[in-house]
N, CA, C, O and CB atoms as a CASP TS submission, in Angstrom:
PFRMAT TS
TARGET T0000
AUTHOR 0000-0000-0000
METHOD Language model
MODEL 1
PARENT N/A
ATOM      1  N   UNK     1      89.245 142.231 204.786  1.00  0.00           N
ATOM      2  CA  UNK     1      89.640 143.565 204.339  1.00  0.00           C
ATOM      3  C   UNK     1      90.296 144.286 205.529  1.00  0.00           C
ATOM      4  O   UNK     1      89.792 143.958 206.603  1.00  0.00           O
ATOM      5  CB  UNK     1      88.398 144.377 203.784  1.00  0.00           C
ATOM      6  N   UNK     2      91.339 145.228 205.614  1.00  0.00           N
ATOM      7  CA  UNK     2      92.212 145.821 205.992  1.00  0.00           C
ATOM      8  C   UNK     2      91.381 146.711 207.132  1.00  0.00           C
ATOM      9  O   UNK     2      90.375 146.122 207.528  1.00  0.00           O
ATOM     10  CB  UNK     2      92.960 146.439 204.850  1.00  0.00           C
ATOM     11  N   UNK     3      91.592 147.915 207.686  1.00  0.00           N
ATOM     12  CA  UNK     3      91.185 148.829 207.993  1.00  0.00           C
ATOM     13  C   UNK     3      91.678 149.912 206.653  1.00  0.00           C
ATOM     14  O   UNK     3      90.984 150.807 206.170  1.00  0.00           O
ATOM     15  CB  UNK     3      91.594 148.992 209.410  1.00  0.00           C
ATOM     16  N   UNK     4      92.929 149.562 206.290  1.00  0.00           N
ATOM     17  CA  UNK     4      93.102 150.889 205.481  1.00  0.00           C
ATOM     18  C   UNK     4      92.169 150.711 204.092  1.00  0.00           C
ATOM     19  O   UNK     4      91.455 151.572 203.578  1.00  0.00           O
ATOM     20  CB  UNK     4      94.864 151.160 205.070  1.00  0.00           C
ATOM     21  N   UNK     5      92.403 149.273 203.624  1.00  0.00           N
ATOM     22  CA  UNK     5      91.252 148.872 202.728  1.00  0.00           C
ATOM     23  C   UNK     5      90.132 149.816 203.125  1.00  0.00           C
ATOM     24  O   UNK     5      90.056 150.914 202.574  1.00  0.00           O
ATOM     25  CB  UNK     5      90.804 147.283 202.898  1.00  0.00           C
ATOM     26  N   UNK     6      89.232 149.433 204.082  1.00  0.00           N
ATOM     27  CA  UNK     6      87.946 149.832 204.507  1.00  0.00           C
ATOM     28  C   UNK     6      88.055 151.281 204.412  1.00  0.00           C
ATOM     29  O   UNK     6      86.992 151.852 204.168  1.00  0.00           O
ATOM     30  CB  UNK     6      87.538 149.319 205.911  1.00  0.00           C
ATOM     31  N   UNK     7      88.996 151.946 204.535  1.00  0.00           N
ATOM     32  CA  UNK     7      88.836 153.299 204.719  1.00  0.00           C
ATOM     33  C   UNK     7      88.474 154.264 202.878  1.00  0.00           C
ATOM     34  O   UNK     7      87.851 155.129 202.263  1.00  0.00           O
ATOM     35  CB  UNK     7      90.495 153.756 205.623  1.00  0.00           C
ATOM     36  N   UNK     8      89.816 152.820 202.854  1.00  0.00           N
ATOM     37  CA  UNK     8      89.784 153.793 200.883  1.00  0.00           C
ATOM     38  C   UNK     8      88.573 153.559 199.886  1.00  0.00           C
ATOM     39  O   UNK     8      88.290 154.134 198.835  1.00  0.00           O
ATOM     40  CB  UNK     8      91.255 153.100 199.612  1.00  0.00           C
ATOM     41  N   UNK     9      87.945 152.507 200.579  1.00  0.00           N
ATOM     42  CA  UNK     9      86.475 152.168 200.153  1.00  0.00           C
ATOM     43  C   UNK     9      85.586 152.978 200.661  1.00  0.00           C
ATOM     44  O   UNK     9      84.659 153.228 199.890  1.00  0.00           O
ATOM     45  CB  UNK     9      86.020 150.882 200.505  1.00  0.00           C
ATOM     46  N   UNK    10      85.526 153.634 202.011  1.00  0.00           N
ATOM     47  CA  UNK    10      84.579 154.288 202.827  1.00  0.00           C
ATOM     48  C   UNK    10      84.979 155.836 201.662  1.00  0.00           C
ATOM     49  O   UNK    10      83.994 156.453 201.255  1.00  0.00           O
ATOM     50  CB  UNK    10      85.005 154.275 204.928  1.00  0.00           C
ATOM     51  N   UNK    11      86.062 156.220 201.324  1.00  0.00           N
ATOM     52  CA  UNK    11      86.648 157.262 200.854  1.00  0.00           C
ATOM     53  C   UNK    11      86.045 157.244 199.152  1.00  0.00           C
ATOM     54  O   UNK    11      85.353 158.251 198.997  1.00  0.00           O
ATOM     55  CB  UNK    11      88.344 157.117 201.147  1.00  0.00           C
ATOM     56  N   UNK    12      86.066 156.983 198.752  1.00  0.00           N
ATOM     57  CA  UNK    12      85.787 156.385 197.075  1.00  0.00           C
ATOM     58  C   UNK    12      84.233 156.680 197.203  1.00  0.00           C
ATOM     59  O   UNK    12      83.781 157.330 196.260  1.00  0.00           O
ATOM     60  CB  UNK    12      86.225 154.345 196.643  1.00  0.00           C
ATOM     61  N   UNK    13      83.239 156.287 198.297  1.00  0.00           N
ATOM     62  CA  UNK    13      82.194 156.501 198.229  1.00  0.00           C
ATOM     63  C   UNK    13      81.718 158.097 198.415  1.00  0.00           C
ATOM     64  O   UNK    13      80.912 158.836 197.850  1.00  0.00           O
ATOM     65  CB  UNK    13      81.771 155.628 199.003  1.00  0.00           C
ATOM     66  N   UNK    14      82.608 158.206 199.450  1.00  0.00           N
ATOM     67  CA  UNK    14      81.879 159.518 200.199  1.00  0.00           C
ATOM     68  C   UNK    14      82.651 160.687 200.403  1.00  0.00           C
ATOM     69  O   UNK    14      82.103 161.461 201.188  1.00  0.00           O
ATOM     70  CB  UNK    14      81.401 159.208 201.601  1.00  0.00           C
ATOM     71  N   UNK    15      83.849 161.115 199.915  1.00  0.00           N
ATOM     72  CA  UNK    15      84.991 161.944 199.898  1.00  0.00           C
ATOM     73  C   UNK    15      84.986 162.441 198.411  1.00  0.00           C
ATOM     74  O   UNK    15      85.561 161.658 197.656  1.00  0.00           O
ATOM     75  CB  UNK    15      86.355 161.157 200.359  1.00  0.00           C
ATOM     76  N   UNK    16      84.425 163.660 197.766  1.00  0.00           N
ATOM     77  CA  UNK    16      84.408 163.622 195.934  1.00  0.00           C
ATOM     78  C   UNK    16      85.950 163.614 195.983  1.00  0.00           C
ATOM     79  O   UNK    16      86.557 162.703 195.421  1.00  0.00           O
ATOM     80  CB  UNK    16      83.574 165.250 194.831  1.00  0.00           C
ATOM     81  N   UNK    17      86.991 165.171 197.019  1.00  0.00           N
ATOM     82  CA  UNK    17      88.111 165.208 196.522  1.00  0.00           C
ATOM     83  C   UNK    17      88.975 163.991 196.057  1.00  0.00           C
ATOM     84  O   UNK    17      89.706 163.764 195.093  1.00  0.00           O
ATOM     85  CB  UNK    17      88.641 165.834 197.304  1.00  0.00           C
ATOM     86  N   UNK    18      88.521 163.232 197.298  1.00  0.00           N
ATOM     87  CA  UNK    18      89.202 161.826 197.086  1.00  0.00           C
ATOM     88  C   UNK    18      88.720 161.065 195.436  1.00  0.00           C
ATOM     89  O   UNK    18      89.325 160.413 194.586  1.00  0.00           O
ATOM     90  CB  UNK    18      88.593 160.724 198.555  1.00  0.00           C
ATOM     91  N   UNK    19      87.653 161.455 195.556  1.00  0.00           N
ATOM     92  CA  UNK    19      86.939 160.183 194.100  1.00  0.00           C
ATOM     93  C   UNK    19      87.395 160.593 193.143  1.00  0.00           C
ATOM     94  O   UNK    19      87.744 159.772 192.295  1.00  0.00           O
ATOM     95  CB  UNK    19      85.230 160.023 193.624  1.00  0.00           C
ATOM     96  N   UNK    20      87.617 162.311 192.832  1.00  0.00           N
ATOM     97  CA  UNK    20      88.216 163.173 191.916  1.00  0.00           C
ATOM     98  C   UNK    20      89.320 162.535 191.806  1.00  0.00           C
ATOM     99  O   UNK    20      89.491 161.513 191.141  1.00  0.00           O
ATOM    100  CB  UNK    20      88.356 164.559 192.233  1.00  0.00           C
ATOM    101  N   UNK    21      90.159 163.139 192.485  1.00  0.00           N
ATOM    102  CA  UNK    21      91.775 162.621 192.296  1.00  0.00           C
ATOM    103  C   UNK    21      92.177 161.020 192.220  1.00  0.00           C
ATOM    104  O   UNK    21      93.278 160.777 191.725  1.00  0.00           O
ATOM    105  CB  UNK    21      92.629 163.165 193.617  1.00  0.00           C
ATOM    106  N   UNK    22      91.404 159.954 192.653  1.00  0.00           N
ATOM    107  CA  UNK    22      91.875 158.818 192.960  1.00  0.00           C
ATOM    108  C   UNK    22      91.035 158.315 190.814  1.00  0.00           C
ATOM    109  O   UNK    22      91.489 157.453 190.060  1.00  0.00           O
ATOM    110  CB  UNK    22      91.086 158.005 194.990  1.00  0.00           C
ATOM    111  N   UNK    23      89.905 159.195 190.558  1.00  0.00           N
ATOM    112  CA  UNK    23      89.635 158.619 189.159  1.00  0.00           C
ATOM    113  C   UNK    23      90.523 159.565 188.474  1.00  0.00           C
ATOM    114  O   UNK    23      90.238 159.224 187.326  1.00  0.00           O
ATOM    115  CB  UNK    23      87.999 158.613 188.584  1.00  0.00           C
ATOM    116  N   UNK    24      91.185 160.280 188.360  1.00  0.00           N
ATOM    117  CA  UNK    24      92.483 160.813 187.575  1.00  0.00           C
ATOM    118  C   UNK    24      93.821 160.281 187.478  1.00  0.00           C
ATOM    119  O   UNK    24      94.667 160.444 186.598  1.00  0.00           O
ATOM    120  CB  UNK    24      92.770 161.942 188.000  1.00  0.00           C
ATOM    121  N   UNK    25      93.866 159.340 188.987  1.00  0.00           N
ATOM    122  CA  UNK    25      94.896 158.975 188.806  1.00  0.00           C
ATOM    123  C   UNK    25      94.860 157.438 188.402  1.00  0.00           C
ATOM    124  O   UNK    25      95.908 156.793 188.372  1.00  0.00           O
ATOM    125  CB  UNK    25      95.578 159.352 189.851  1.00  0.00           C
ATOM    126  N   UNK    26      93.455 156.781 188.046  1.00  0.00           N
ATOM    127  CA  UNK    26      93.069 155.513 187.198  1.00  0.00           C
ATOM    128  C   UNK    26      93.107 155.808 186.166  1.00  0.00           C
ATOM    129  O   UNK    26      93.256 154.945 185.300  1.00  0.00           O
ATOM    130  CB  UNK    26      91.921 154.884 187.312  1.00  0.00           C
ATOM    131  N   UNK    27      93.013 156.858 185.912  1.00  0.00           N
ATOM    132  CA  UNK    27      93.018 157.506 184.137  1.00  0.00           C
ATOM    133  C   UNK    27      94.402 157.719 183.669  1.00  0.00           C
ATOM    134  O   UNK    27      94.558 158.091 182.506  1.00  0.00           O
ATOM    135  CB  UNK    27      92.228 159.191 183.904  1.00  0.00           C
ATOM    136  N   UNK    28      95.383 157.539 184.398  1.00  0.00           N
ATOM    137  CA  UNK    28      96.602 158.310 184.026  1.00  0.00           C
ATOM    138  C   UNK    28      97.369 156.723 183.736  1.00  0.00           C
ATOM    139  O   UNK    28      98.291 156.415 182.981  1.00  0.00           O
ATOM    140  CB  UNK    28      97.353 159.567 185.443  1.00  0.00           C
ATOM    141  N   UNK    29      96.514 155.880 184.724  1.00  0.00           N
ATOM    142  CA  UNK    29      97.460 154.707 185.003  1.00  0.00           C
ATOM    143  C   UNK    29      96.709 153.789 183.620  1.00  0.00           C
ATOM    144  O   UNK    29      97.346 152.803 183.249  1.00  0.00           O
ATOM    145  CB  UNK    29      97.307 153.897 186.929  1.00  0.00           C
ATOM    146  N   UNK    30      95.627 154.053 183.016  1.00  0.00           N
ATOM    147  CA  UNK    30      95.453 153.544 181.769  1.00  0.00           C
ATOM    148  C   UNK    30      96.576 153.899 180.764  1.00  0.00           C
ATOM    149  O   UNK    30      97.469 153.188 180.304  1.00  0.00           O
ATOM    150  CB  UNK    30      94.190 153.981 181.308  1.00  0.00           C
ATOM    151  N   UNK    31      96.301 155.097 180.570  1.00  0.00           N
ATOM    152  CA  UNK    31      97.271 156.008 179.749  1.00  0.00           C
ATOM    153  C   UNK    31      98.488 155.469 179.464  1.00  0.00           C
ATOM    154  O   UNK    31      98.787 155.292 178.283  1.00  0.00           O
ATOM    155  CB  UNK    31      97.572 157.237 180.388  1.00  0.00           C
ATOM    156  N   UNK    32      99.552 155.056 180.690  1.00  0.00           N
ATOM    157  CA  UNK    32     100.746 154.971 180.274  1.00  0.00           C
ATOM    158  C   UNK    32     100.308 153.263 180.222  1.00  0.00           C
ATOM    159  O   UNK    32     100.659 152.926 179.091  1.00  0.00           O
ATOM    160  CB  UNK    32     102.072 155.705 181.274  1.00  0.00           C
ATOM    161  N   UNK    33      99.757 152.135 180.862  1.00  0.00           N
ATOM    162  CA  UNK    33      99.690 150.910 180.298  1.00  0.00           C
ATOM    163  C   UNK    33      99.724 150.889 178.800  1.00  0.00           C
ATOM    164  O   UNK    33     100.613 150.293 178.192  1.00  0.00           O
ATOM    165  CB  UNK    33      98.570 150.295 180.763  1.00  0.00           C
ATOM    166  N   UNK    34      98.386 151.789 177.978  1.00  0.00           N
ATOM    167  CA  UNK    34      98.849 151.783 176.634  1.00  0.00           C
ATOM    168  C   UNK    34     100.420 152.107 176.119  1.00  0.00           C
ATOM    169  O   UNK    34     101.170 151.413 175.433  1.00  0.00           O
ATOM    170  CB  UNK    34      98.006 152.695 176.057  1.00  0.00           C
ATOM    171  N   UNK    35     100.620 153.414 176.710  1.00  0.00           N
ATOM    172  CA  UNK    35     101.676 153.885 176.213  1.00  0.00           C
ATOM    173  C   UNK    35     103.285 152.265 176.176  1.00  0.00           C
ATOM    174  O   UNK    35     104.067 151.956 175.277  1.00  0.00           O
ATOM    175  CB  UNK    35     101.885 155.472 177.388  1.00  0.00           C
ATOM    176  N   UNK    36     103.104 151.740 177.483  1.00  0.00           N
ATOM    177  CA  UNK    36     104.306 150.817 177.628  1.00  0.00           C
ATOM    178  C   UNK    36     103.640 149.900 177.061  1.00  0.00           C
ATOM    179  O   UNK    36     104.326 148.911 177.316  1.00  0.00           O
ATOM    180  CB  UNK    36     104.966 150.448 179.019  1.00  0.00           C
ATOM    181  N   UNK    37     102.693 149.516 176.411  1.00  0.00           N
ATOM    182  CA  UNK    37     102.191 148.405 175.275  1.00  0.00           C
ATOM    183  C   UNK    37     102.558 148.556 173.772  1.00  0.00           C
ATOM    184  O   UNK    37     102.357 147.694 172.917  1.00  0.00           O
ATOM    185  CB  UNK    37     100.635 148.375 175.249  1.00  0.00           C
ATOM    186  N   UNK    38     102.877 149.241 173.660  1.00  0.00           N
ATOM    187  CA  UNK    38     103.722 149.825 172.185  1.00  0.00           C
ATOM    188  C   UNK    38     104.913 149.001 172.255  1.00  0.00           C
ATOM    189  O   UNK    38     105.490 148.619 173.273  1.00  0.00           O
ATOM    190  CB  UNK    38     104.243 151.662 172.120  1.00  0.00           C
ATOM    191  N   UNK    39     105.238 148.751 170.909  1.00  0.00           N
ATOM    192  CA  UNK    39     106.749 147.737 170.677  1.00  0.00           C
ATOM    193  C   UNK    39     107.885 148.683 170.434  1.00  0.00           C
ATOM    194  O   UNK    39     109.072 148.358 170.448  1.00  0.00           O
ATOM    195  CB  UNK    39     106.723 146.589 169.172  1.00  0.00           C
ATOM    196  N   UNK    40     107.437 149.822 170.221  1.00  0.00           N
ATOM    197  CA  UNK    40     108.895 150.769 170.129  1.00  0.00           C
ATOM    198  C   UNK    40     108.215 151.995 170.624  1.00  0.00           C
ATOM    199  O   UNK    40     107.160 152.386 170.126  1.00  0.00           O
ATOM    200  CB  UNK    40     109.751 151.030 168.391  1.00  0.00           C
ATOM    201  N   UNK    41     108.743 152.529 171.486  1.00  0.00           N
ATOM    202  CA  UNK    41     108.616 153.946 172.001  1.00  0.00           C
ATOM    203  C   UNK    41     109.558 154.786 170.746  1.00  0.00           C
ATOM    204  O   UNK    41     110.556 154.543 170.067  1.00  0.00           O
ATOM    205  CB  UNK    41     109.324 154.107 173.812  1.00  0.00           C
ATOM    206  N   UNK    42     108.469 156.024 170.930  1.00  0.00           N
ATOM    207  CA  UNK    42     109.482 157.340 170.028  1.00  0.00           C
ATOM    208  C   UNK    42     110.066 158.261 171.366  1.00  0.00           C
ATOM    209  O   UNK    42     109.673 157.887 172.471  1.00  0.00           O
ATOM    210  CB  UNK    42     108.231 158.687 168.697  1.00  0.00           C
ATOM    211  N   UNK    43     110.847 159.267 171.316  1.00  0.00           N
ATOM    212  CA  UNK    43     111.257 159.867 172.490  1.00  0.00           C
ATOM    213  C   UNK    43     110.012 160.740 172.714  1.00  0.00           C
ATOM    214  O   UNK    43     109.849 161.229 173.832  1.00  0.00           O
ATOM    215  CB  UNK    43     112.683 160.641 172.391  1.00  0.00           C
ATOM    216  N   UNK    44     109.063 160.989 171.670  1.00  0.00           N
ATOM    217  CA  UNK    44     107.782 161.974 172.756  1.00  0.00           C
ATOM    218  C   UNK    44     107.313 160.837 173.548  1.00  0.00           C
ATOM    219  O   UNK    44     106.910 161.028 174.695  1.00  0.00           O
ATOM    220  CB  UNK    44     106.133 162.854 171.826  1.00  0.00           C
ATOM    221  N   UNK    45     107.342 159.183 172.813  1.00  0.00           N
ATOM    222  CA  UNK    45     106.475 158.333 174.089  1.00  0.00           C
ATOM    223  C   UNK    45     107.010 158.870 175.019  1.00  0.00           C
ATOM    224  O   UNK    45     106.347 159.433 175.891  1.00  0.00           O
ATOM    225  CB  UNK    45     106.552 156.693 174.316  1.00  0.00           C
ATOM    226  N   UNK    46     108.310 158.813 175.037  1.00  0.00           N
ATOM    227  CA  UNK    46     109.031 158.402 176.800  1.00  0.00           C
ATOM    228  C   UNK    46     108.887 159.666 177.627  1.00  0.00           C
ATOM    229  O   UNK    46     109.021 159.649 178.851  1.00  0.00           O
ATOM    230  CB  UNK    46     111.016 157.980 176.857  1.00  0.00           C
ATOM    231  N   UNK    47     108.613 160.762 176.931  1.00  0.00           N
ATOM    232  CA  UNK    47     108.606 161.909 177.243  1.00  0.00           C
ATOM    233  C   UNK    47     106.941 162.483 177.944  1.00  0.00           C
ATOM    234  O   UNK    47     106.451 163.237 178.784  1.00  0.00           O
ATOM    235  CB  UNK    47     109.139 162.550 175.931  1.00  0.00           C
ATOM    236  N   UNK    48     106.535 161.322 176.702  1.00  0.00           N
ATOM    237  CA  UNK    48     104.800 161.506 177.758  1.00  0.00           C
ATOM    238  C   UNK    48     104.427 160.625 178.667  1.00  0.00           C
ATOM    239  O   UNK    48     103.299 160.682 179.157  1.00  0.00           O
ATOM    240  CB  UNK    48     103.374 161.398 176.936  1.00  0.00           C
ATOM    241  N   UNK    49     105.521 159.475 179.099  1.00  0.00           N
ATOM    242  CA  UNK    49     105.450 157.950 179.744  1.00  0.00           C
ATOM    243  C   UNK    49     105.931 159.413 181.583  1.00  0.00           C
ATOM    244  O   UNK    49     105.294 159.670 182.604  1.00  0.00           O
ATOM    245  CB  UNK    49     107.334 156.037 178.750  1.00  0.00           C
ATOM    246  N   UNK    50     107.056 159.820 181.133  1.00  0.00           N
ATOM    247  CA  UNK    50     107.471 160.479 182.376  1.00  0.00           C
ATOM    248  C   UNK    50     106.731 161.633 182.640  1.00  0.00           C
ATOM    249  O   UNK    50     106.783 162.087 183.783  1.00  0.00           O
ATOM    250  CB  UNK    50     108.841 160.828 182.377  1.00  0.00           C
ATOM    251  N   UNK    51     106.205 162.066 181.985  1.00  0.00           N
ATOM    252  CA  UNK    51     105.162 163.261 182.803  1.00  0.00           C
ATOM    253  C   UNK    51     103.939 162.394 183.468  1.00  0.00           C
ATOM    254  O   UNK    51     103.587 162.593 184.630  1.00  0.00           O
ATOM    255  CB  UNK    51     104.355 164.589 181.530  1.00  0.00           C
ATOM    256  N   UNK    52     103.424 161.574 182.758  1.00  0.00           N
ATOM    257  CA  UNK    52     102.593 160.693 183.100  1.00  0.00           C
ATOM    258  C   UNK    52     102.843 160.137 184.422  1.00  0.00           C
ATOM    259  O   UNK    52     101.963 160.163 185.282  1.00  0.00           O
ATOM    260  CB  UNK    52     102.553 159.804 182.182  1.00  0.00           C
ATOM    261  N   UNK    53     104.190 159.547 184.668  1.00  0.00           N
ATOM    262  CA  UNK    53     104.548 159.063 186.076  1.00  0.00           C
ATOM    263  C   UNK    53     103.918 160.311 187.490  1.00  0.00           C
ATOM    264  O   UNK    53     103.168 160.463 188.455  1.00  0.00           O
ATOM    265  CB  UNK    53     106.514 158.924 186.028  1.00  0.00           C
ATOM    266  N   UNK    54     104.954 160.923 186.600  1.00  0.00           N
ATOM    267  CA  UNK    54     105.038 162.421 188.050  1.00  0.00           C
ATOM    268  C   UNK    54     104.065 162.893 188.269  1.00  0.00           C
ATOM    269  O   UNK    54     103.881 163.252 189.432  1.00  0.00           O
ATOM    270  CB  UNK    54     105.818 163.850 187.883  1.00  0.00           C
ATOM    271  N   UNK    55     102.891 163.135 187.174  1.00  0.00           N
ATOM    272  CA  UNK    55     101.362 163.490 187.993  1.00  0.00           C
ATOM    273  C   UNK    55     100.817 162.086 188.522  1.00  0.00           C
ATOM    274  O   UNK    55     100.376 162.291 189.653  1.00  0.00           O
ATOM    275  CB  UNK    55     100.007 164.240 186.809  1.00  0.00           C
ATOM    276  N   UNK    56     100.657 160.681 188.156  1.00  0.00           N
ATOM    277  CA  UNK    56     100.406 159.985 189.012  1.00  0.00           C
ATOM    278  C   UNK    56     100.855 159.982 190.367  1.00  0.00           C
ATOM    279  O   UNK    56     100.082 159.609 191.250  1.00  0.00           O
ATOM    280  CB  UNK    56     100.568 159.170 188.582  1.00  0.00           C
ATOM    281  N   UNK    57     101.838 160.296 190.593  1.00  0.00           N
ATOM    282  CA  UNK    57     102.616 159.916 191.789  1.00  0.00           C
ATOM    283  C   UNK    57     102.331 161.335 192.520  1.00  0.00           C
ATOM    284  O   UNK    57     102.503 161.475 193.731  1.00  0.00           O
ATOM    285  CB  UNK    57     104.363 159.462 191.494  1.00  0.00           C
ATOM    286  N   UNK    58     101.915 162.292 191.735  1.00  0.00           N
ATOM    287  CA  UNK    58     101.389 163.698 192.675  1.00  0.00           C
ATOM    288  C   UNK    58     100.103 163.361 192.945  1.00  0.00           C
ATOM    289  O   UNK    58      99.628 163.682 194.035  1.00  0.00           O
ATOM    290  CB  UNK    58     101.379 165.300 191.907  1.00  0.00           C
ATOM    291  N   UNK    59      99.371 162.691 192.038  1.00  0.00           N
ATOM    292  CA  UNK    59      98.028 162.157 192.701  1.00  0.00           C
ATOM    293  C   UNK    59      97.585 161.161 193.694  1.00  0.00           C
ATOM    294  O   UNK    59      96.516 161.051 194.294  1.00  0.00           O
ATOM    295  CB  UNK    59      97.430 161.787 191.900  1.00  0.00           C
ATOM    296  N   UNK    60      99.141 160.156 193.732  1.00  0.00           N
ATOM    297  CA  UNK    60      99.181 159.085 194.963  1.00  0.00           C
ATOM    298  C   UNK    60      99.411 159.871 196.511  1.00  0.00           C
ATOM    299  O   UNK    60      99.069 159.522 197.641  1.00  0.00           O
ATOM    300  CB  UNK    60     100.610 157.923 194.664  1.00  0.00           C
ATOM    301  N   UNK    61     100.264 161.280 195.931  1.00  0.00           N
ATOM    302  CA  UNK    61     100.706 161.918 197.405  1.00  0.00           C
ATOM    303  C   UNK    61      99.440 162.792 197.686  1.00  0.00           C
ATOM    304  O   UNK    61      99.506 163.439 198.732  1.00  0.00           O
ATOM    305  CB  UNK    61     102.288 162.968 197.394  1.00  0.00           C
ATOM    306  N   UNK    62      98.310 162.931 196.953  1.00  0.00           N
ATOM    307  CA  UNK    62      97.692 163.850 197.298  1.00  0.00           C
ATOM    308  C   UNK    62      96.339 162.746 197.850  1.00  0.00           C
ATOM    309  O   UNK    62      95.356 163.402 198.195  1.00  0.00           O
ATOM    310  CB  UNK    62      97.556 165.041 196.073  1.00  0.00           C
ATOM    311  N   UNK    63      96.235 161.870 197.924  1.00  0.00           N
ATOM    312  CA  UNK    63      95.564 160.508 198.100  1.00  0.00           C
ATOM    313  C   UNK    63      96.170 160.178 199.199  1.00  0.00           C
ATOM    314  O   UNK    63      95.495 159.543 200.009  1.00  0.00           O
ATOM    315  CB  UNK    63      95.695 159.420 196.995  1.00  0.00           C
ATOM    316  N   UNK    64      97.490 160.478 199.528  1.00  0.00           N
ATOM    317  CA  UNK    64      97.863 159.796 200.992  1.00  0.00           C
ATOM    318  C   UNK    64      97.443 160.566 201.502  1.00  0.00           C
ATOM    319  O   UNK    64      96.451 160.298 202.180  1.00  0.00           O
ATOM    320  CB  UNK    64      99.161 159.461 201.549  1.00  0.00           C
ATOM    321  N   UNK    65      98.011 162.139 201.471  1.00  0.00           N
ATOM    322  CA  UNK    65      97.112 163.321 202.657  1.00  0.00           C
ATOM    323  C   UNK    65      95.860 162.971 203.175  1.00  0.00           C
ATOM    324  O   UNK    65      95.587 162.827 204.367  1.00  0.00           O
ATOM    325  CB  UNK    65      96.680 164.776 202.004  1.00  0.00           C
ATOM    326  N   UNK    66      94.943 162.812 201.994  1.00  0.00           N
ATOM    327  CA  UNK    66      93.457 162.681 202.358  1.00  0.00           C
ATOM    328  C   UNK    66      93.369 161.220 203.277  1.00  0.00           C
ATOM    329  O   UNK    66      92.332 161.146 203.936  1.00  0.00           O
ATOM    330  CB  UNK    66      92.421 162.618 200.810  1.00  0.00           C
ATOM    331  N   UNK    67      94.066 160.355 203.377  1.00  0.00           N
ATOM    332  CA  UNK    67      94.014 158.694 203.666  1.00  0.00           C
ATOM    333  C   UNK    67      94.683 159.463 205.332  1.00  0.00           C
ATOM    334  O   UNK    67      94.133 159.079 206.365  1.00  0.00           O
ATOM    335  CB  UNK    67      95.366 157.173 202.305  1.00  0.00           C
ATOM    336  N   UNK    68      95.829 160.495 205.437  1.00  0.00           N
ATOM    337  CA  UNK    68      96.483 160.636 206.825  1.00  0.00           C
ATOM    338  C   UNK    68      94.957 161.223 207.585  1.00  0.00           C
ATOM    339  O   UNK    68      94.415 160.660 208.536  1.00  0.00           O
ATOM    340  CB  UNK    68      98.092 161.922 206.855  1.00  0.00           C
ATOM    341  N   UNK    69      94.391 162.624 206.822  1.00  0.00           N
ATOM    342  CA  UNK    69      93.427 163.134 207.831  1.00  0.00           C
ATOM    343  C   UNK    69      92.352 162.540 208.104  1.00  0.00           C
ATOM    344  O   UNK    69      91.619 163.096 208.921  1.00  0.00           O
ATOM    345  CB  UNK    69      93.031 164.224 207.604  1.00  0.00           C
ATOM    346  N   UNK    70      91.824 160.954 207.386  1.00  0.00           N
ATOM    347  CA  UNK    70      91.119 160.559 207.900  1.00  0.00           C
ATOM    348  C   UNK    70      91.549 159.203 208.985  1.00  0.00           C
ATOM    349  O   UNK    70      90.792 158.325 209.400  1.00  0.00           O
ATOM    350  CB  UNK    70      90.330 160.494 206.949  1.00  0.00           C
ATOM    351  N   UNK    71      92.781 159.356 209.219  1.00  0.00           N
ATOM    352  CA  UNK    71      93.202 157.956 210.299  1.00  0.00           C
ATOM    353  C   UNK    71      93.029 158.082 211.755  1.00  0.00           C
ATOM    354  O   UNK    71      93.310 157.140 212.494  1.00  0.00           O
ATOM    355  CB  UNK    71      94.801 157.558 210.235  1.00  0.00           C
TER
END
């Protein structure tokens, strides 16, 4: 295992902000797996596929912050 591994494990345990945001953004990443498991998207899919992205990816940047102040 990594150091950064070790850290995001040390983090997951003992950081809630981190556990908060890092299980929202497992929840989001279920979400759209269903969503791109569908054989035809309607335009609200795609429309809830891309909001879906952009808060994941606000929850990956808010997951790196916490990953910078603890390095």
């Amino acid at each position: 295992m990594t150091r950064e591994e070790e850290l995001i494990e040390r983090l997951k345990r003992e950081d809630e902000e981190f556990i908060k945001i890092k299980k929202a953004h497992t929840e989001l990443a279920g979400q759209l797996d269903e969503l791109e498991k569908k054989p035809f998207l309607t335009p609200q899919d795609e429309m809830e596929i891309k909001i879906i992205k952009k808060k994941k990816l606000a929850y990956k940047d808010e997951m790196e912050k916490i990953l910078r102040k603890h390095r």
